[in-house]
N, CA, C and O of each residue as an XYZ file, in Angstrom:
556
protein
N       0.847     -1.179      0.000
C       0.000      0.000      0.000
C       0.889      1.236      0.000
O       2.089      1.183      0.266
N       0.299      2.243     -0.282
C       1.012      3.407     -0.821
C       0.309      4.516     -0.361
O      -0.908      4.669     -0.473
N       1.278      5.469      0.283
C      -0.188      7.338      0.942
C       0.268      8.019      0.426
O       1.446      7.916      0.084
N      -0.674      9.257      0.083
C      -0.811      9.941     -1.045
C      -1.286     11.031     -0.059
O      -1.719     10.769      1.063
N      -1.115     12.824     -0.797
C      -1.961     13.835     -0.446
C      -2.373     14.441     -1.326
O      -1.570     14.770     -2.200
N      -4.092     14.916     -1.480
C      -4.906     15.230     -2.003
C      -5.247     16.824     -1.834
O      -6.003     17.185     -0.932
N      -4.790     17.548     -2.534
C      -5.156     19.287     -2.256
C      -6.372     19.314     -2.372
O      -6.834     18.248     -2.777
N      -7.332     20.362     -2.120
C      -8.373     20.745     -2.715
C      -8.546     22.152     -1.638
O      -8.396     22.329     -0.430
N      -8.917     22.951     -2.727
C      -9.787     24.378     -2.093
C     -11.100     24.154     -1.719
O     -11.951     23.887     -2.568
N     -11.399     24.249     -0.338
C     -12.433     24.256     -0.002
C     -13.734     24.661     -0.284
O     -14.799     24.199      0.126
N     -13.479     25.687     -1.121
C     -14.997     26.621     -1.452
C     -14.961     26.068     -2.874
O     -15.484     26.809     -3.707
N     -14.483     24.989     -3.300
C     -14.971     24.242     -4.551
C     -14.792     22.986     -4.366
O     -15.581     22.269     -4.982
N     -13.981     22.443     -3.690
C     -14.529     20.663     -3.840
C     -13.782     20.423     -1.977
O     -12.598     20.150     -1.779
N     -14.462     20.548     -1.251
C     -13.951     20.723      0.294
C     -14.351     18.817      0.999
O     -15.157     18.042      0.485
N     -13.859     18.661      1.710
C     -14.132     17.176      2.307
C     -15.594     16.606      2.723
O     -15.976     15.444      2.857
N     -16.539     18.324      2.940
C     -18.092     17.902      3.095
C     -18.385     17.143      1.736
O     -19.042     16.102      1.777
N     -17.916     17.637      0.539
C     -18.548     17.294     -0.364
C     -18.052     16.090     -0.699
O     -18.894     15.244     -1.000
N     -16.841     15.758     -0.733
C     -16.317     14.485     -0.684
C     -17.006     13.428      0.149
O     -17.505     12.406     -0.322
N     -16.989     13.810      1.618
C     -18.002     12.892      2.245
C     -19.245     12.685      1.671
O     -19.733     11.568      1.839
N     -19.909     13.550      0.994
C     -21.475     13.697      0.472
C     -21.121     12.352     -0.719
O     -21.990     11.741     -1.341
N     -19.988     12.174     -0.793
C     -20.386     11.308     -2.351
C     -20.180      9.434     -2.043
O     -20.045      8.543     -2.881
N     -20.224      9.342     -0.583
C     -20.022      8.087     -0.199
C     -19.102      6.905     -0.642
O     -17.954      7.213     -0.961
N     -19.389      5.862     -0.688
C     -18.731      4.660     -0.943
C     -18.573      4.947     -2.517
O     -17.419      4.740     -2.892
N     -19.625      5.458     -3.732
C     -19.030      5.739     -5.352
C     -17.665      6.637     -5.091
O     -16.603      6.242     -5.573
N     -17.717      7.784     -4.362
C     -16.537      8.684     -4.625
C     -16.669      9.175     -5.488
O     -17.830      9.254     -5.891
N     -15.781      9.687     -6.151
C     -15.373     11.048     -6.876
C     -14.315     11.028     -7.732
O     -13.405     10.404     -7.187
N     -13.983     11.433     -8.869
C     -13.139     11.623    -10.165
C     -12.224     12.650     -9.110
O     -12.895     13.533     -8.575
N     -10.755     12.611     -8.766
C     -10.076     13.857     -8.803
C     -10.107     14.448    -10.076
O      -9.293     13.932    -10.842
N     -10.832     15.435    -10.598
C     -10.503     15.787    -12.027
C      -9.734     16.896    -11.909
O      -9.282     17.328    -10.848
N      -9.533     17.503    -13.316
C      -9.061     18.760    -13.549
C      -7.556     18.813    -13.232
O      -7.025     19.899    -13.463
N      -6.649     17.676    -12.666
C      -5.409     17.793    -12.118
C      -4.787     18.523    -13.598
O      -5.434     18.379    -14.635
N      -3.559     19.265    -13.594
C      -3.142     19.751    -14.771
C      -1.760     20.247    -14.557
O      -1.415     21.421    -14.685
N      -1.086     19.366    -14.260
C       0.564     19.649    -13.848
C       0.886     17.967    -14.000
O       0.142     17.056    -13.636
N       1.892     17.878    -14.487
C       1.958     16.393    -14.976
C       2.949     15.911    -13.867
O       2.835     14.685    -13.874
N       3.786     16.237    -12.998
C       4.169     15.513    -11.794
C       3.189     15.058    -11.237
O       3.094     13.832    -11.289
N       1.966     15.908    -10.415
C       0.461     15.139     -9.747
C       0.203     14.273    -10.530
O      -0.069     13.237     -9.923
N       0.108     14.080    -12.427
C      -0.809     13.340    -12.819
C      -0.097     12.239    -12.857
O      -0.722     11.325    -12.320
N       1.256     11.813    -13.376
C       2.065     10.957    -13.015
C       2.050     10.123    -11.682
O       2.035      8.895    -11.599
N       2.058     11.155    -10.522
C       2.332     10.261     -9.201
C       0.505      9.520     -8.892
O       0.406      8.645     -8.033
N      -0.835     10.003     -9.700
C      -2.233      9.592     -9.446
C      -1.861      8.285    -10.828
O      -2.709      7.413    -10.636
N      -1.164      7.951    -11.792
C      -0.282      6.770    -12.228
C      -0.112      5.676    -11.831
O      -0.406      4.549    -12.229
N       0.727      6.357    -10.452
C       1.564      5.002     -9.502
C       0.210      4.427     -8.408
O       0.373      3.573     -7.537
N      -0.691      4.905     -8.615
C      -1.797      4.570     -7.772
C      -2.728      3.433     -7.450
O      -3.853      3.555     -7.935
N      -2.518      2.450     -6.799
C      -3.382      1.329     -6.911
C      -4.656      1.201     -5.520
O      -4.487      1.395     -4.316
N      -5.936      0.795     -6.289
C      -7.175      0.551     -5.325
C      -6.807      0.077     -4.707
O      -6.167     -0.954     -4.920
N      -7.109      0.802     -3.128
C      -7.015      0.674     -1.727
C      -5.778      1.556     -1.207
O      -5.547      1.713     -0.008
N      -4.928      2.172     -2.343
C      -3.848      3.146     -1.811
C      -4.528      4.277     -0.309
O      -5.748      4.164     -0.190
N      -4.245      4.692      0.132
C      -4.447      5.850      1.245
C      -4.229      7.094      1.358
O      -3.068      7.368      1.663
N      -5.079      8.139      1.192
C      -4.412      9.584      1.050
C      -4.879     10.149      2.253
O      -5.842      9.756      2.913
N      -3.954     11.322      2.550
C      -4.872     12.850      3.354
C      -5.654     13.811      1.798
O      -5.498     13.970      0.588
N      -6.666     14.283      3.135
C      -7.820     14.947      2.402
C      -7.191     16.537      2.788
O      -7.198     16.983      3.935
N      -6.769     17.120      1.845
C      -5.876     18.510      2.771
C      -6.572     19.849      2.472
O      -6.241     19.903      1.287
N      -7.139     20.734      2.622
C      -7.680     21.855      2.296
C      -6.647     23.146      1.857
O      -5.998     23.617      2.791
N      -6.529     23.501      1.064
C      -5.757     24.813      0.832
C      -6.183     25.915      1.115
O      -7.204     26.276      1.699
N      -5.089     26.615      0.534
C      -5.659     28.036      0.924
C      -5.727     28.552      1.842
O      -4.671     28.921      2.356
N      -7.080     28.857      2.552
C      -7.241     29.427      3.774
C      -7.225     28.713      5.048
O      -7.339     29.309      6.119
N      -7.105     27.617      4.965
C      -7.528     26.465      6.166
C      -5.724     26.056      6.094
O      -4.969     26.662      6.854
N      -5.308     25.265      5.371
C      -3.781     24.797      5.244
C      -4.063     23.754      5.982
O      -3.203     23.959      6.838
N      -4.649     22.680      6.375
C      -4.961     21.482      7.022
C      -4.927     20.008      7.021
O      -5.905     19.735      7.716
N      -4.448     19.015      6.700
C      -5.489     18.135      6.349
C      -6.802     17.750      7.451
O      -6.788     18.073      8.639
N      -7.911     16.998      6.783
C      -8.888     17.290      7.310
C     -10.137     15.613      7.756
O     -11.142     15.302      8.395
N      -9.030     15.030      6.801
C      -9.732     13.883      6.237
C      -8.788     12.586      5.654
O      -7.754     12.878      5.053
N      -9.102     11.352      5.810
C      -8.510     10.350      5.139
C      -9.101      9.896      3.818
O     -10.311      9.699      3.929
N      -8.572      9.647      2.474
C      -9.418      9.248      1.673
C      -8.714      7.368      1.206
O      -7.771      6.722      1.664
N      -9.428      7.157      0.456
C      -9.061      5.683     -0.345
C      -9.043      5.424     -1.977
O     -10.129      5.015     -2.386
N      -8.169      5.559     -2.849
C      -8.468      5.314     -4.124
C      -8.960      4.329     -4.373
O      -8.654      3.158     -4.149
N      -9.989      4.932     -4.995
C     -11.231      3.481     -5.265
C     -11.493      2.969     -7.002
O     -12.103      1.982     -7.413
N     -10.758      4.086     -7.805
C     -10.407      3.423     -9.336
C      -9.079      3.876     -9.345
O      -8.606      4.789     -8.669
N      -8.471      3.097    -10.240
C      -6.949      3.393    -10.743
C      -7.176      4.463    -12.026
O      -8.307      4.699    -12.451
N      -6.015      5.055    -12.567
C      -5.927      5.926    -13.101
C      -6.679      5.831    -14.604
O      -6.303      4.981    -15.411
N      -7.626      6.645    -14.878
C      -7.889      6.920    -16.159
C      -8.559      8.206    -16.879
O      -8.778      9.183    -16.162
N      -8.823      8.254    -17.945
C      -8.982      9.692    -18.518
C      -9.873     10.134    -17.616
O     -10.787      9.585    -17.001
N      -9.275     11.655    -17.659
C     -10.020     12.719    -16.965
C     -11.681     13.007    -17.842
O     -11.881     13.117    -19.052
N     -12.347     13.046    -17.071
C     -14.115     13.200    -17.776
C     -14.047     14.862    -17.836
O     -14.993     15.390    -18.421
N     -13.200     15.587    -17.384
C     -13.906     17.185    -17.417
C     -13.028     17.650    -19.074
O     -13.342     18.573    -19.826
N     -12.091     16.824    -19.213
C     -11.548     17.029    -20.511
C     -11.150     16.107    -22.293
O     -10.886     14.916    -22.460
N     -11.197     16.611    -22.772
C     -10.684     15.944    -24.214
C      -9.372     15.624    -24.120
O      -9.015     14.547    -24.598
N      -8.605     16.313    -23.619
C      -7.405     16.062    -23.766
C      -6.370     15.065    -23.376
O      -5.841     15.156    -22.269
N      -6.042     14.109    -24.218
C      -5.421     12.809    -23.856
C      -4.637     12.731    -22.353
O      -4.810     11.808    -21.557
N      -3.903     13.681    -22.170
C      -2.654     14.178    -21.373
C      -3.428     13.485    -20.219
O      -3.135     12.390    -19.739
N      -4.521     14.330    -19.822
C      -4.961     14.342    -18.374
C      -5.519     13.063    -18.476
O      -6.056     12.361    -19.333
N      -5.112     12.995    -16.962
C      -5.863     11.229    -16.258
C      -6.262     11.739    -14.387
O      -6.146     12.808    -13.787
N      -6.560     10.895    -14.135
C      -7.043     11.310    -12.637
C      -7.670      9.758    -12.358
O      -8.179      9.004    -13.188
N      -7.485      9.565    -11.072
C      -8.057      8.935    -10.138
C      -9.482      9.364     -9.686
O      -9.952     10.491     -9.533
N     -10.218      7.711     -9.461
C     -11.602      8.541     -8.231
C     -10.636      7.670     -6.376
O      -9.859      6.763     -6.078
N     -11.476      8.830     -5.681
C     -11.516      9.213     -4.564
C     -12.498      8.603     -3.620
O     -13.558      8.830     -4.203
N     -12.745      8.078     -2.711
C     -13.603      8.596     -1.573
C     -13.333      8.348     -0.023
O     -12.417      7.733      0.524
N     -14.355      8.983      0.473
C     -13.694      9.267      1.873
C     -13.784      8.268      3.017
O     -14.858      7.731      3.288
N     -12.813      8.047      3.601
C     -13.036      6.950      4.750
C     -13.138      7.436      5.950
O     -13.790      6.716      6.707
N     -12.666      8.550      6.472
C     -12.915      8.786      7.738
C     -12.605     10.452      7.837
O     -12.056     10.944      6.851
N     -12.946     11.396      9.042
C     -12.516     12.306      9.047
C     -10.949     12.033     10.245
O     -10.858     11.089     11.029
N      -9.930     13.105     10.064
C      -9.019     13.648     11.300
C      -9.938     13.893     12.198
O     -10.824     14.703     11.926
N      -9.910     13.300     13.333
C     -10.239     13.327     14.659
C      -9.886     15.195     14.711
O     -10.753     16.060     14.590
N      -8.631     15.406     14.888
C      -8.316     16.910     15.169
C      -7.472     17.125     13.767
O      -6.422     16.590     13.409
N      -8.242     18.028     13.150
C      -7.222     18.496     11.841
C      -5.928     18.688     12.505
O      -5.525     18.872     13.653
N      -5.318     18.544     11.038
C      -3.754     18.405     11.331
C      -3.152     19.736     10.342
O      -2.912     19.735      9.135
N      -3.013     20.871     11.374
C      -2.446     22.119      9.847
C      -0.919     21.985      9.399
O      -0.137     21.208      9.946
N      -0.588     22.822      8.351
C       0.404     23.096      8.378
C       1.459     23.357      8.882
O       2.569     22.909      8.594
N       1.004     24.514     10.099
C       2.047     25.007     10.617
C       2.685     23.896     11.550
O       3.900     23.912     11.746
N       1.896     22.956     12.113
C       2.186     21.789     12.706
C       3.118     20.532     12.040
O       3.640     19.670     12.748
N       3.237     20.572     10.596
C       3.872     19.850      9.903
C       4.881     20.330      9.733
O       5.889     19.637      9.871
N       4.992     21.835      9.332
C       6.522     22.568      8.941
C       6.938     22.585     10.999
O       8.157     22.757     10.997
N       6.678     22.531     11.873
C       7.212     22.752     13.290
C       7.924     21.422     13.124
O       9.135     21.223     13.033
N       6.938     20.568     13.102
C       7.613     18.781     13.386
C       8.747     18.582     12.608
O       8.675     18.545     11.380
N       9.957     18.429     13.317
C      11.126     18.259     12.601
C      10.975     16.792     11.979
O      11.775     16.644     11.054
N      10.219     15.718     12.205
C      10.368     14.372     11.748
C       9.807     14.365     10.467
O       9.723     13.378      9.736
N       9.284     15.918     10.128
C       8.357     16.184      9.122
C       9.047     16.777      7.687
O       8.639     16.881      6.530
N      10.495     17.154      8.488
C      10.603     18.192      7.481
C      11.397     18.277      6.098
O      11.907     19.302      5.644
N      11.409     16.598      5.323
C      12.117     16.295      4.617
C       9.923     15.909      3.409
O       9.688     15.111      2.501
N       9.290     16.589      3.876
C       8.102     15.841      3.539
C       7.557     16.954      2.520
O       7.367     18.110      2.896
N       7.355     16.595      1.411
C       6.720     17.000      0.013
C       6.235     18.150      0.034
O       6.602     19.073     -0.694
N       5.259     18.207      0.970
C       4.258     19.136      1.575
C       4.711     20.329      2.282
O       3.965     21.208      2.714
N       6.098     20.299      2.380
C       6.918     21.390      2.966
C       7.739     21.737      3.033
O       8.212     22.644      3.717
N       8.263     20.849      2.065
C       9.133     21.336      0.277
C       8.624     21.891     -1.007
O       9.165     22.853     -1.552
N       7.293     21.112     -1.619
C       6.485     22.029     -2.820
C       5.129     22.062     -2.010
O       4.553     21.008     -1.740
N       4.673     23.185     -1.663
C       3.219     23.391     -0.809
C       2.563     23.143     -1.955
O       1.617     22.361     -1.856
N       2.858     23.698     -3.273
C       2.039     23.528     -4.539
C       1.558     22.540     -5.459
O       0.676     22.611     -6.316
N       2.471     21.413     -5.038
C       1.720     20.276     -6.155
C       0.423     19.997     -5.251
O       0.481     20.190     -4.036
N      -0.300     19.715     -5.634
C      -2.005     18.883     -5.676
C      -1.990     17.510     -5.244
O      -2.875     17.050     -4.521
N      -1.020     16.849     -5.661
C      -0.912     15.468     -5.424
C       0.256     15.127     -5.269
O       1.109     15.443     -6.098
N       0.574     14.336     -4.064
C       2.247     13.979     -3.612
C       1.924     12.848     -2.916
O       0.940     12.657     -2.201
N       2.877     12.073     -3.194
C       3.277     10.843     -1.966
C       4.148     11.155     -0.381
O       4.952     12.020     -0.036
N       3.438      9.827      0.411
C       3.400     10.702      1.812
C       4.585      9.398      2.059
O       4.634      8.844      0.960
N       5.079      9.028      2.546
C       5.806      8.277      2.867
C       5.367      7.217      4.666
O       4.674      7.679      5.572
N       5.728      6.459      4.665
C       4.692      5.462      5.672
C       5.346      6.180      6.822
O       4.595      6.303      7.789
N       6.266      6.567      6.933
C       6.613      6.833      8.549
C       5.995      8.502      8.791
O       5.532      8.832      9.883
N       6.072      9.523      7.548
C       4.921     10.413      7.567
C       3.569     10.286      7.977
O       3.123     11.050      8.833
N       2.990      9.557      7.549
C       1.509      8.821      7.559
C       1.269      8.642      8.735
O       0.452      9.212      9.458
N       1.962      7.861      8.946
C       1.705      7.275     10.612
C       1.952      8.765     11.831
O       1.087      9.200     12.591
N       3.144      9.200     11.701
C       3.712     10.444     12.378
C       2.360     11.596     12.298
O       1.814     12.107     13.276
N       2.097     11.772     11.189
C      -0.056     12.667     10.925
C      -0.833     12.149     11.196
O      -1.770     12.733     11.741
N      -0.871     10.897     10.987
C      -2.078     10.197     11.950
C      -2.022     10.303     13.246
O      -3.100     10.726     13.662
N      -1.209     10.102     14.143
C      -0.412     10.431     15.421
C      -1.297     11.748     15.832
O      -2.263     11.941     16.571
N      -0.511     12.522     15.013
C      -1.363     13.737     15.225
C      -2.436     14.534     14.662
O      -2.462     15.764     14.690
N      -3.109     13.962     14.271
C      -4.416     13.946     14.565
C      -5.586     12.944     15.296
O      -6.802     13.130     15.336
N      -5.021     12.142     15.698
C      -5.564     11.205     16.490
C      -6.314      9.896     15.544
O      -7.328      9.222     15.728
N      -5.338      9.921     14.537
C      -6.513      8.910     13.449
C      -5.954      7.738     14.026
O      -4.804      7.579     14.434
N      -7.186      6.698     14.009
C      -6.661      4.980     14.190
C      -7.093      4.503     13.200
O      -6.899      3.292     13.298
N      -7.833      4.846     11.789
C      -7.657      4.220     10.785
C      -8.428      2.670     11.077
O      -8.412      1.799     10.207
């Protein structure tokens, strides 16, 4: 198994709505930077992501589960794009922000606080566990 983090701006596709879409889940669409679309590639059903909010929150918020492997994006024509579907398995007990990830020195070799900007990154298992930690997830 493999963990993954999932950006999303809240005031357009936020973890309520993710939760709203149950056990079907959700297309990540629209990804459009080909490192994210590459690493949603290496992705196999039952992989594990954080659900992370940008922007104004900086959080993760949520655990998700890839529930299809990678294929064309539905919001576009264009061959390039591919995307994964999504859905949600549980919320963070206590969100887990940023500033808490860039503090944690065990943290600080971690994707997320090296490029804040990609959309989609791999989390590494001793990360995973170390955010789950803190946020109180038992998964």
């Amino acid at each position: 198994m493999a963990y993954w983090l999932f950006k999303s701006e809240p005031n357009s596709w936020g973890w309520d709505k993710q939760v709203a879409k149950g056990q079907i889940g959700e297309e990540w669409d629209g990804v459009r930077n080909y490192q994210a679309r590459n690493f949603m590639r290496q992705m196999a059903v039952g992989d594990l992501g954080f659900f992370y909010h940008s922007v104004n929150e900086k959080r993760i918020v949520g655990v998700i589960e890839v529930s299809a492997e990678c294929h064309s994006d539905s919001t576009t024509d264009d061959p390039r794009w591919e995307c994964v579907d999504i859905r949600a398995v549980g919320d963070m007990p206590v969100p887990v922000t940023l500033e808490q990830i860039k503090a944690d020195v065990r943290l600080v070799d971690m994707i997320l606080v090296r490029n804040s900007r990609l959309s989609v990154q791999p989390v590494t298992e001793n990360e995973w566990q170390i955010i789950c930690d803190l946020g109180g997830y038992k998964g």
